[in-house]
LOKELUM-328172 format. One record per atom (N, C-alpha, C, CB): residue number from 0; residue in one letter; atom name; y, z, x. Coordinates in pm, 1 decimal, always signed. Glycine has a CB too. Layout:
// residues N
> NUM, A, CA, Y, Z, X
...
This chain:
// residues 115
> 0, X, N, +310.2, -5794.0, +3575.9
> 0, X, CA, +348.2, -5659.7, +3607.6
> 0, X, C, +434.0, -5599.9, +3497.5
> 0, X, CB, +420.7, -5656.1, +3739.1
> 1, X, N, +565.1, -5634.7, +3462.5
> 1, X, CA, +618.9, -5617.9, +3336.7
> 1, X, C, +530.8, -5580.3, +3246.2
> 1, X, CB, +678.4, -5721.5, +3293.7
> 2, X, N, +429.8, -5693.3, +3163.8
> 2, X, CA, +346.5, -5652.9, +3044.6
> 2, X, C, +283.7, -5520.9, +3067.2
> 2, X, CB, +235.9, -5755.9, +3014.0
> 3, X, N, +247.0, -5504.4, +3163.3
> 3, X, CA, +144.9, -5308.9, +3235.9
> 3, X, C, +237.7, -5225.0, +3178.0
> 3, X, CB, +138.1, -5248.1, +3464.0
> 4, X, N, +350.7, -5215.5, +3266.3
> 4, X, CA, +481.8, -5133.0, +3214.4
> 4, X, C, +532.2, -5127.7, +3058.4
> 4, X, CB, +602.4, -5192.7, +3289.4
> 5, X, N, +531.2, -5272.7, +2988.1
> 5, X, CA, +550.6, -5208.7, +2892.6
> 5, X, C, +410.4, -5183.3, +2749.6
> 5, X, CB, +676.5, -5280.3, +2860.5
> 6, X, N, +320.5, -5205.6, +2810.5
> 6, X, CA, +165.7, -5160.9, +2769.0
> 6, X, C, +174.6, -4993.9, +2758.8
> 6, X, CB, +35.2, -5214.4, +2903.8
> 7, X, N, +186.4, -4963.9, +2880.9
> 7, X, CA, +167.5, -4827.1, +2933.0
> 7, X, C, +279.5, -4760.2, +2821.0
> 7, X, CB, +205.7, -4807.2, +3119.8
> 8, X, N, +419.8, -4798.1, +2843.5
> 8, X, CA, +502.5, -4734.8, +2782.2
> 8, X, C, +444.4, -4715.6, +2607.0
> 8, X, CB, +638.5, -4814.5, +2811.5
> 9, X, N, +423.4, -4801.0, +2552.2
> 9, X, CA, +354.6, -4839.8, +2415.5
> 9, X, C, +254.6, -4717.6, +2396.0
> 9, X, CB, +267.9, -4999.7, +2419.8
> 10, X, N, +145.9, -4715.1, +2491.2
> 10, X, CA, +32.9, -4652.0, +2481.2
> 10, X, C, +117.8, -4478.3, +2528.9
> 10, X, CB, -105.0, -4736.5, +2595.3
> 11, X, N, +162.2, -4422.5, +2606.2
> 11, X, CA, +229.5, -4287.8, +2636.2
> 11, X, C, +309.7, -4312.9, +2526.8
> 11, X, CB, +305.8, -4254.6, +2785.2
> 12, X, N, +396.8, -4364.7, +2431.8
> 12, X, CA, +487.5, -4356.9, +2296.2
> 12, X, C, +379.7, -4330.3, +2175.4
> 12, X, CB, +581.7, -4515.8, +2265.6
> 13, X, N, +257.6, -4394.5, +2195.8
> 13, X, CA, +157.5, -4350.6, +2094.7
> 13, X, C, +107.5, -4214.2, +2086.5
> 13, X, CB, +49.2, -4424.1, +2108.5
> 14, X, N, +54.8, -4151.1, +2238.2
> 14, X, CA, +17.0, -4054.8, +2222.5
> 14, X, C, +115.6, -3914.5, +2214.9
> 14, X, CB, -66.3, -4065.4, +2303.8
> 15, X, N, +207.7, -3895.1, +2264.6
> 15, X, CA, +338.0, -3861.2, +2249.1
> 15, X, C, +386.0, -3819.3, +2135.5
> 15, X, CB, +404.8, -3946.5, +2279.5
> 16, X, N, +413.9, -3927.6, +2047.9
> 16, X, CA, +455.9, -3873.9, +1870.3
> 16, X, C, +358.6, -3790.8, +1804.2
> 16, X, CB, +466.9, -4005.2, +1754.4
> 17, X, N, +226.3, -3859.3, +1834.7
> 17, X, CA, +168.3, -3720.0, +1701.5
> 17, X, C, +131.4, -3627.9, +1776.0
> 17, X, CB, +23.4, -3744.4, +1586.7
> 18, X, N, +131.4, -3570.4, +1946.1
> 18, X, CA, +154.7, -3427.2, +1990.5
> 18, X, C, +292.0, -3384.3, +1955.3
> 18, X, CB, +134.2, -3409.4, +2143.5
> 19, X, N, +387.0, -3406.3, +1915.4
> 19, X, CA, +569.4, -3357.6, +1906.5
> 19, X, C, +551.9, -3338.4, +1750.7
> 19, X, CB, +725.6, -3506.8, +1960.3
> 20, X, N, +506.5, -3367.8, +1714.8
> 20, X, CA, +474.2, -3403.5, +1504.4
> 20, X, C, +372.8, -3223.6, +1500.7
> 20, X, CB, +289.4, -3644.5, +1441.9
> 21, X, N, +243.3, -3270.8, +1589.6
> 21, X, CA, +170.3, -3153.8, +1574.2
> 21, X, C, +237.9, -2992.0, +1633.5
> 21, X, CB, +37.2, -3194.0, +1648.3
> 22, X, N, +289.6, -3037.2, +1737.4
> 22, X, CA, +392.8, -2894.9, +1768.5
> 22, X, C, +514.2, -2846.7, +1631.5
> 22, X, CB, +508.2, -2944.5, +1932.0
> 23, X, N, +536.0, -2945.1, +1611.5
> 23, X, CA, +666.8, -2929.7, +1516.9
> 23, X, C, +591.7, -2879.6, +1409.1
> 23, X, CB, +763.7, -3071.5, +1476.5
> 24, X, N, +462.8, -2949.1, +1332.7
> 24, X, CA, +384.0, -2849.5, +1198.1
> 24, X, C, +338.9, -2747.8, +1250.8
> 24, X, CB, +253.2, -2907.5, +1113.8
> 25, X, N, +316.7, -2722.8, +1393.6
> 25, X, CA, +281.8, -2570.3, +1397.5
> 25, X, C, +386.4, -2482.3, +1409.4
> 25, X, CB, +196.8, -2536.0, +1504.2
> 26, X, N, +487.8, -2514.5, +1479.1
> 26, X, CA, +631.9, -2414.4, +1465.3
> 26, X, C, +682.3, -2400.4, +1322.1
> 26, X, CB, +769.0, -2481.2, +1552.6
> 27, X, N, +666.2, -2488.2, +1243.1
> 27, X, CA, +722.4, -2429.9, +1080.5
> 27, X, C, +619.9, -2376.0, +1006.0
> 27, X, CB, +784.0, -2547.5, +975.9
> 28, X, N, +470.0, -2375.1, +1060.5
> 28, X, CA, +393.7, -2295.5, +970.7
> 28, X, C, +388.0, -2152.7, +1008.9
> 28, X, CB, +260.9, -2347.5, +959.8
> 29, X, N, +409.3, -2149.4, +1163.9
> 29, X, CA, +450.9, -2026.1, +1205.9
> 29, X, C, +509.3, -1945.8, +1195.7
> 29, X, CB, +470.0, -2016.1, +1257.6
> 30, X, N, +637.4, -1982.8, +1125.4
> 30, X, CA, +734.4, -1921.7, +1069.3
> 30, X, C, +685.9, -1865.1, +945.8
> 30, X, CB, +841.2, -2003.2, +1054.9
> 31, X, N, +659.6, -1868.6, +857.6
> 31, X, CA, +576.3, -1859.5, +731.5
> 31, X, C, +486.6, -1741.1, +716.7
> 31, X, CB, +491.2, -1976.9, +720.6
> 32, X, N, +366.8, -1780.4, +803.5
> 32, X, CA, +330.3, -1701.0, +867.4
> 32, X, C, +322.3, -1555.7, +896.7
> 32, X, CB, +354.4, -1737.7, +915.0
> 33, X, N, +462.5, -1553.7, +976.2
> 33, X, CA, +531.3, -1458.1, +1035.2
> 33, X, C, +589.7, -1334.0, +868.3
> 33, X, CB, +674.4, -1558.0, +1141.7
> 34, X, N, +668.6, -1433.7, +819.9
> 34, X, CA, +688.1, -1372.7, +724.1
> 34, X, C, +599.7, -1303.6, +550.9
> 34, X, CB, +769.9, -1444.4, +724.0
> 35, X, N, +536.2, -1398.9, +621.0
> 35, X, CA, +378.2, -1293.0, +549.7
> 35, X, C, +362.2, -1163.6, +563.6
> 35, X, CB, +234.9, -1322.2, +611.0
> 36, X, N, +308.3, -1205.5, +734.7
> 36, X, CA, +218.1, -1105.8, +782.1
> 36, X, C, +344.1, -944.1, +776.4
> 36, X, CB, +146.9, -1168.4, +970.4
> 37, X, N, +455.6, -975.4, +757.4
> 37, X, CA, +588.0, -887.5, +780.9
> 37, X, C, +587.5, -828.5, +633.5
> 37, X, CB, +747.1, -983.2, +828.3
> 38, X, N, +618.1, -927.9, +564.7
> 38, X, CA, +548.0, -892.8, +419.4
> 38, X, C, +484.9, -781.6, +373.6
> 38, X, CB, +457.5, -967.7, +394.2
> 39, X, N, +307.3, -770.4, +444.8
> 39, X, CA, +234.1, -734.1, +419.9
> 39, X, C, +231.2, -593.3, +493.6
> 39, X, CB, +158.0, -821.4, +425.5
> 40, X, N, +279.1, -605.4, +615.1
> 40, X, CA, +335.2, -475.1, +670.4
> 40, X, C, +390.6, -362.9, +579.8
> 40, X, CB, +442.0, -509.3, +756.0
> 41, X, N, +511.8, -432.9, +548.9
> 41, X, CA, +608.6, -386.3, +409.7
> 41, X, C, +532.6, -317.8, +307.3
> 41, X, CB, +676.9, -516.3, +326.9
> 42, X, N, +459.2, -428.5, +265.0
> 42, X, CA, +390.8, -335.8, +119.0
> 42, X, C, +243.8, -237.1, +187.8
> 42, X, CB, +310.2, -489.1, -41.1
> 43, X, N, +200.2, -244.5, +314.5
> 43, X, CA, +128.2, -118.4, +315.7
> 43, X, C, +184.1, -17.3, +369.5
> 43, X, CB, +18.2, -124.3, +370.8
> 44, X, N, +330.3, -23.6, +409.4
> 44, X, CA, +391.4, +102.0, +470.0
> 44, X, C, +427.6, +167.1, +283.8
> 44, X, CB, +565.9, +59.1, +608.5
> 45, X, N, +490.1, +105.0, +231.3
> 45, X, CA, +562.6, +128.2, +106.6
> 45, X, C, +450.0, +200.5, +34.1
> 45, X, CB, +622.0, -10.2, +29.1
> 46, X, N, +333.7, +137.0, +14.0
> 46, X, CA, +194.0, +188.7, -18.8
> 46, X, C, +165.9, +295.8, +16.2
> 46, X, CB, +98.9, +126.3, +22.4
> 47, X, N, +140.5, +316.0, +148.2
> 47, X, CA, +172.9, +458.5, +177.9
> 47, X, C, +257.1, +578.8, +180.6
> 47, X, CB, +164.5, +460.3, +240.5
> 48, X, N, +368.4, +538.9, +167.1
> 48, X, CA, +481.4, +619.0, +97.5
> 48, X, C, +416.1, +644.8, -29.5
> 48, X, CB, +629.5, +540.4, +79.1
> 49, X, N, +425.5, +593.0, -149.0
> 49, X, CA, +389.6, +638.2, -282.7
> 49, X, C, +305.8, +719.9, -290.4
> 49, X, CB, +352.9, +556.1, -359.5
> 50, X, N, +168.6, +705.3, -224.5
> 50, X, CA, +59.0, +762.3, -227.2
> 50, X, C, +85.3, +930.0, -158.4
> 50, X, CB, -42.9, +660.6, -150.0
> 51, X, N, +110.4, +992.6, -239.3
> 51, X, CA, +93.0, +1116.4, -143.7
> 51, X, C, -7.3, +1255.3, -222.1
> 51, X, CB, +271.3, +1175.4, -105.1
> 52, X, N, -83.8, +1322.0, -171.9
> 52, X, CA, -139.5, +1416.9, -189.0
> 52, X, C, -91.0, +1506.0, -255.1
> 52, X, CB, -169.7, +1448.8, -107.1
> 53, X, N, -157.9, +1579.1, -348.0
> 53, X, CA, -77.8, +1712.0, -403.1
> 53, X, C, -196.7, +1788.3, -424.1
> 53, X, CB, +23.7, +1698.2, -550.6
> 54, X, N, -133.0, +1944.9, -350.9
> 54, X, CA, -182.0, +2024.2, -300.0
> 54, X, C, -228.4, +2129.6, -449.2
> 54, X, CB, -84.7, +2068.5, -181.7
> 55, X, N, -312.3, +2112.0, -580.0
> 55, X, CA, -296.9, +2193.8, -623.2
> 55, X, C, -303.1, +2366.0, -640.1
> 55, X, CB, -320.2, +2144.1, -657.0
> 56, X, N, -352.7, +2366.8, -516.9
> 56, X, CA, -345.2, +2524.7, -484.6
> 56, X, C, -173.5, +2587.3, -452.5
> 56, X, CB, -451.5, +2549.6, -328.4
> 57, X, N, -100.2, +2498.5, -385.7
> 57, X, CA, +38.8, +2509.4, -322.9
> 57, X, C, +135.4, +2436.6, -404.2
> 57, X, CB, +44.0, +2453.8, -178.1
> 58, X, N, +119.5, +2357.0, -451.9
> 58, X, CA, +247.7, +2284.4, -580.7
> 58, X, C, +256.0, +2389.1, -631.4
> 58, X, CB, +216.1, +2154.7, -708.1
> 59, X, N, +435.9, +2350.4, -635.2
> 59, X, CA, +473.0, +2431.0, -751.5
> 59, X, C, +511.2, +2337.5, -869.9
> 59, X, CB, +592.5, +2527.5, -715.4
> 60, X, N, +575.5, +2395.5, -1002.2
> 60, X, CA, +527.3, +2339.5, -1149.3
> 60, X, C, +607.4, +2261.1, -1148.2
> 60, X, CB, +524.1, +2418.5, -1281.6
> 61, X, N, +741.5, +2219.4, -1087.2
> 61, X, CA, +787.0, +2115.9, -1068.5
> 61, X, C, +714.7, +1994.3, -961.3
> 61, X, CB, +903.2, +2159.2, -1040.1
> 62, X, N, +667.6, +2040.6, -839.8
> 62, X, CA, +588.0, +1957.7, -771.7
> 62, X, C, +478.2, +1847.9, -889.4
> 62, X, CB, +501.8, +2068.2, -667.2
> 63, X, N, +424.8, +1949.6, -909.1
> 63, X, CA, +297.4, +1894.6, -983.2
> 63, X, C, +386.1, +1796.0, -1152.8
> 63, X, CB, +165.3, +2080.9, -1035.4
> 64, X, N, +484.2, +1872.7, -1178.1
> 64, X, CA, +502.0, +1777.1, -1264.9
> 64, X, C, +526.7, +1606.1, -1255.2
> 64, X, CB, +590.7, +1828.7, -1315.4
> 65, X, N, +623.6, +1605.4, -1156.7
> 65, X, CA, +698.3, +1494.2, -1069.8
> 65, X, C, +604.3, +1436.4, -1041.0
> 65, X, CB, +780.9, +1522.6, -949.9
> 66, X, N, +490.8, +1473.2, -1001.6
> 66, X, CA, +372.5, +1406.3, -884.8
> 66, X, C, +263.2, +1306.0, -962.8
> 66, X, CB, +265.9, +1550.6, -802.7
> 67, X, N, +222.6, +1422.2, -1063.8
> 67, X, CA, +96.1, +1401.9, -1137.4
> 67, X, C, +127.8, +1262.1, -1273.0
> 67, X, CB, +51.0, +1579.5, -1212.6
> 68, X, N, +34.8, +1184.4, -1306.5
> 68, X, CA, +64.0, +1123.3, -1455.2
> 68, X, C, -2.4, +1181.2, -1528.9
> 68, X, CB, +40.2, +987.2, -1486.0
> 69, X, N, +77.5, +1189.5, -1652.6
> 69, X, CA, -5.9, +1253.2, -1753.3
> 69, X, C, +31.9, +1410.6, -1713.7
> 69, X, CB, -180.7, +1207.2, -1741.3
> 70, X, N, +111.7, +1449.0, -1700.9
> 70, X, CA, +150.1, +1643.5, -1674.5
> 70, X, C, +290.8, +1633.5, -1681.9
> 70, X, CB, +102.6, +1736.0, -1493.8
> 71, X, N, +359.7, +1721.4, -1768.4
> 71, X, CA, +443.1, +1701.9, -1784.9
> 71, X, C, +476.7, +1873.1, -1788.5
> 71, X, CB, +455.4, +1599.9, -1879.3
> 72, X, N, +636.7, +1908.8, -1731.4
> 72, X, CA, +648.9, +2063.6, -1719.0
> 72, X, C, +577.6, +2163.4, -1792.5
> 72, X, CB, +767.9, +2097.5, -1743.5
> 73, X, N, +545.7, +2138.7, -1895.5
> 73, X, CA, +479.9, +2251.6, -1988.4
> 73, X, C, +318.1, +2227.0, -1932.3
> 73, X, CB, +506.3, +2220.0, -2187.3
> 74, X, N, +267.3, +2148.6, -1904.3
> 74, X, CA, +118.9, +2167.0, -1852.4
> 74, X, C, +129.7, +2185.4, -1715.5
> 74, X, CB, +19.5, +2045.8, -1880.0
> 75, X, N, +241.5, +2177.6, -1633.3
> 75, X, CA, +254.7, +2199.8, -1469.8
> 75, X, C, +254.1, +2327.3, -1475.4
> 75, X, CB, +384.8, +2143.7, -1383.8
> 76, X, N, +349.4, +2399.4, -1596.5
> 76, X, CA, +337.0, +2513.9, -1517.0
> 76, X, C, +235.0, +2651.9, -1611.4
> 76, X, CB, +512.1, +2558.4, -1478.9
> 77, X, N, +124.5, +2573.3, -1699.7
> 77, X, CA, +12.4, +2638.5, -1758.8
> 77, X, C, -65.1, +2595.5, -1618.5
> 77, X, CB, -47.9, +2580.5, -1925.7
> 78, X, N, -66.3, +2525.5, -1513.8
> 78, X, CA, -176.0, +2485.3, -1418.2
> 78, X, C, -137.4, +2623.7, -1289.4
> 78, X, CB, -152.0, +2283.7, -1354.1
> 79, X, N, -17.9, +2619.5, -1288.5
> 79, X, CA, +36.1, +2719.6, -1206.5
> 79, X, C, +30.5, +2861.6, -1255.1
> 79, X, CB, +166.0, +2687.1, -1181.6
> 80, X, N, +41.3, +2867.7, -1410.1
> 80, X, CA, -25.2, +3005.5, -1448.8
> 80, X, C, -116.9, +3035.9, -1399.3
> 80, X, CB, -60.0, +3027.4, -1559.3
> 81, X, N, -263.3, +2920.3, -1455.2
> 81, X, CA, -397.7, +2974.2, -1443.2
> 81, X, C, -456.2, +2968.9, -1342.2
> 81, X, CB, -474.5, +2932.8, -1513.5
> 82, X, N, -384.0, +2915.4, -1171.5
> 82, X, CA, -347.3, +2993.7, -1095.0
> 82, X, C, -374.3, +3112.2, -1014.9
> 82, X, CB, -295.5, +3003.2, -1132.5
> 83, X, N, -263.5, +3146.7, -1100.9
> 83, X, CA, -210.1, +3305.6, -1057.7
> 83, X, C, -276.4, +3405.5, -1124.0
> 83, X, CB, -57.2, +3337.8, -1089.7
> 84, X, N, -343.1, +3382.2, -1219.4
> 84, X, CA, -458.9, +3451.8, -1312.3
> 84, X, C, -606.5, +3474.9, -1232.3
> 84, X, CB, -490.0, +3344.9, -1452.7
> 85, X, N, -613.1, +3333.8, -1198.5
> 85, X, CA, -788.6, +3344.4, -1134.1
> 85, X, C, -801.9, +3299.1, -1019.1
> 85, X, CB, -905.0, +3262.3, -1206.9
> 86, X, N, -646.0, +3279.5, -931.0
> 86, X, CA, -679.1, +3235.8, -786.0
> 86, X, C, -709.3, +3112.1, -764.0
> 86, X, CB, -780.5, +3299.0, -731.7
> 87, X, N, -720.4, +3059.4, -666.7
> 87, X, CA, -698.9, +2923.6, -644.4
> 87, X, C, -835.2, +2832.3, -686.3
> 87, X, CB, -658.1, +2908.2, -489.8
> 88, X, N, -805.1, +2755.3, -718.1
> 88, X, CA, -909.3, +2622.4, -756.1
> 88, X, C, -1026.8, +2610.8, -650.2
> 88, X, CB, -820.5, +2462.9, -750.9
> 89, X, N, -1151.0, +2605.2, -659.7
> 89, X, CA, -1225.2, +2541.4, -574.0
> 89, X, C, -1255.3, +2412.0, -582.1
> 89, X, CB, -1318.8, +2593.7, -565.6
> 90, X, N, -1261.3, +2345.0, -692.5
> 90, X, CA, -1275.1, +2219.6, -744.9
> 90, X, C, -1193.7, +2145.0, -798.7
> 90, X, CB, -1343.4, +2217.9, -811.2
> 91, X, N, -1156.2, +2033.9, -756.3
> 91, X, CA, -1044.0, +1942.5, -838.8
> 91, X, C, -1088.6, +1959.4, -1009.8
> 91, X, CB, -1055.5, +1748.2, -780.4
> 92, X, N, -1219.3, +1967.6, -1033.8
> 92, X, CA, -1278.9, +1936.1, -1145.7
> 92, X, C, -1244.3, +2035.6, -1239.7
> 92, X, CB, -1413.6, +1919.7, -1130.2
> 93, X, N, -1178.7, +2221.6, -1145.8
> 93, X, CA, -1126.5, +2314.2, -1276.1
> 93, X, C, -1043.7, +2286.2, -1340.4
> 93, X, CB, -1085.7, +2425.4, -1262.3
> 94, X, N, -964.8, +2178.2, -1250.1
> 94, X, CA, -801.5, +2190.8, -1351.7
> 94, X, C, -875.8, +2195.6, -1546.1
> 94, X, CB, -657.2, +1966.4, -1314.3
> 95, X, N, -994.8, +2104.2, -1547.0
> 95, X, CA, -984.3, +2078.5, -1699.9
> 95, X, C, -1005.5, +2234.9, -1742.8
> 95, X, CB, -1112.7, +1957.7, -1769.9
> 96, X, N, -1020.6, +2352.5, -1685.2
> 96, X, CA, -1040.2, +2447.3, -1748.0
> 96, X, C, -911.1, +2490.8, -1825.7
> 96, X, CB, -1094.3, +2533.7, -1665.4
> 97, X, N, -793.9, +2448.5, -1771.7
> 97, X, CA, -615.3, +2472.0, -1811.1
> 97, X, C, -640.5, +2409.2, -1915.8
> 97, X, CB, -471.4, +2404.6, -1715.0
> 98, X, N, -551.5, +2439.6, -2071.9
> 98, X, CA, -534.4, +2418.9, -2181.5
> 98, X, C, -443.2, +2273.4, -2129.5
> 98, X, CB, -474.7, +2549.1, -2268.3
> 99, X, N, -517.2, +2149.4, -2179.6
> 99, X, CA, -442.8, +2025.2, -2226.5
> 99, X, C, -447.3, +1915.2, -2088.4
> 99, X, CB, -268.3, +2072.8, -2276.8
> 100, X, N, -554.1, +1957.9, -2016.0
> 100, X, CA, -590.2, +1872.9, -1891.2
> 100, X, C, -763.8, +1871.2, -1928.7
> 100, X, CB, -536.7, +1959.7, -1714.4
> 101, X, N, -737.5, +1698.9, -1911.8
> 101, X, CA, -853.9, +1664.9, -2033.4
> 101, X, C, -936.5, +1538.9, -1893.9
> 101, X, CB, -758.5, +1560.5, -2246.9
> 102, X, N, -1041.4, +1521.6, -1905.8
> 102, X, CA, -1150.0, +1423.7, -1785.9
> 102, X, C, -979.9, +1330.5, -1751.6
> 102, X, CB, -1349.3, +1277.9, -1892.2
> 103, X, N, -923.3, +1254.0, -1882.0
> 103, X, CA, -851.2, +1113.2, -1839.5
> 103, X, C, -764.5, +1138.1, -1752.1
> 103, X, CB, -779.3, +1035.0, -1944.3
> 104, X, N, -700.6, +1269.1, -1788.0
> 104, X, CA, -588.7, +1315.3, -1694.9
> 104, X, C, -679.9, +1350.3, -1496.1
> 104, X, CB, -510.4, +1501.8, -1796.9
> 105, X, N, -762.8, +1399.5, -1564.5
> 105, X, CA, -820.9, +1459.6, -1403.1
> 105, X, C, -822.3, +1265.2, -1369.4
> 105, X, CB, -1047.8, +1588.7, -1396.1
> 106, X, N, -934.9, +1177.2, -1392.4
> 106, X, CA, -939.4, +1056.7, -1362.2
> 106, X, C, -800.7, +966.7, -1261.9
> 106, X, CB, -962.5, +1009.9, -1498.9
> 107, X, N, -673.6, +969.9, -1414.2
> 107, X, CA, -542.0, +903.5, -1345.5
> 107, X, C, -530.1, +979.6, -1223.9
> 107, X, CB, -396.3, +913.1, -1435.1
> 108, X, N, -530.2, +1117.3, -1226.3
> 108, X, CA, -478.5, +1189.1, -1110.7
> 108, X, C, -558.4, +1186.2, -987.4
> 108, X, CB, -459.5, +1322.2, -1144.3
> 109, X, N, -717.0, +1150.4, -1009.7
> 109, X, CA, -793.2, +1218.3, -870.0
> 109, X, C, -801.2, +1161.2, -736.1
> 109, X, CB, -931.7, +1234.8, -891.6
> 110, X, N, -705.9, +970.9, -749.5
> 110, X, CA, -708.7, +993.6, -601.8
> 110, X, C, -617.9, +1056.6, -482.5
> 110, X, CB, -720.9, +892.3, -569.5
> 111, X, N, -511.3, +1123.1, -617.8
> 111, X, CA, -399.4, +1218.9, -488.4
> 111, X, C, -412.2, +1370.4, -517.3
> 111, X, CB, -198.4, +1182.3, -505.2
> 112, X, N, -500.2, +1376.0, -559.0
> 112, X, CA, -537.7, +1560.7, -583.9
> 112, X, C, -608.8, +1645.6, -486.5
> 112, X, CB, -637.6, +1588.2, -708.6
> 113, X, N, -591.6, +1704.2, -404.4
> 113, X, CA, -624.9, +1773.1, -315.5
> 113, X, C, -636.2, +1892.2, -339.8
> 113, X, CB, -566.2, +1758.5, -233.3
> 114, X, N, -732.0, +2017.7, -266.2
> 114, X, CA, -681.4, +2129.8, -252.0
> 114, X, C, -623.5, +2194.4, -109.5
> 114, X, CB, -771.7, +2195.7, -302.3
C-alpha cells in the first residue's frame, strides 16, 4: 500500500512540473507580447499624427510651407499667388504649373496633398 502512495505521488510530481514550467513560459512570453502589441499601437497612432492632409486650395503660405517637402516660403507663397490669379486647383497635378514645383516635388508631396 505505501509503494501505490508513493508511485502515485512520483507519477502526479511528474505531470505537475512541466504544466507549472508551461504556465510560467506562457506568463513571461505574455508579457512581451503585450508590450509589442502596445508598441505597435504607439507607432500607428504617432503615424497618424504625422500624416496629415493639406488642403491646397485652403493652406495658407505658411501652412503649405511647414507641411510640404521640398517648398519652402518663397514657393508657398508663389503657390498661393497662382491661386488667387486663376482660382483654385482642380488637379493635384497643376501645382507644376507654379514657377519651381517640378514632377519630384509633386511625387515627395502626393500622398498628403489634397484639394
Amino acid at each position: 500500500m505505501k509503494n501505490k502512495l508513493i508511485i502515485s505521488s512520483a507519477v502526479i510530481l511528474s505531470l505537475v512540473s512541466p504544466l507549472s514550467a508551461f504556465a510560467s513560459n506562457n506568463q513571461s512570453s505574455a508579457k512581451p507580447q503585450h508590450k509589442i502589441d502596445s508598441m505597435i499601437a504607439k507607432e500607428s497612432v504617432n503615424h497618424h499624427e504625422v500624416i496629415q492632409k493639406v488642403n491646397i486650395n485652403q493652406a495658407t503660405a505658411e501652412q503649405l510651407a511647414k507641411q510640404l517637402k521640398g517648398i519652402g516660403l518663397k514657393r508657398a507663397q508663389a503657390i498661393v499667388e497662382y491661386r488667387n490669379k486663376n482660382g483654385q486647383f482642380q488637379k493635384i497635378e497643376q501645382l507644376s504649373m507654379v514657377k519651381g514645383i517640378g514632377k519630384s516635388v509633386l511625387e515627395k508631396n502626393k500622398a498628403i496633398l489634397m484639394l
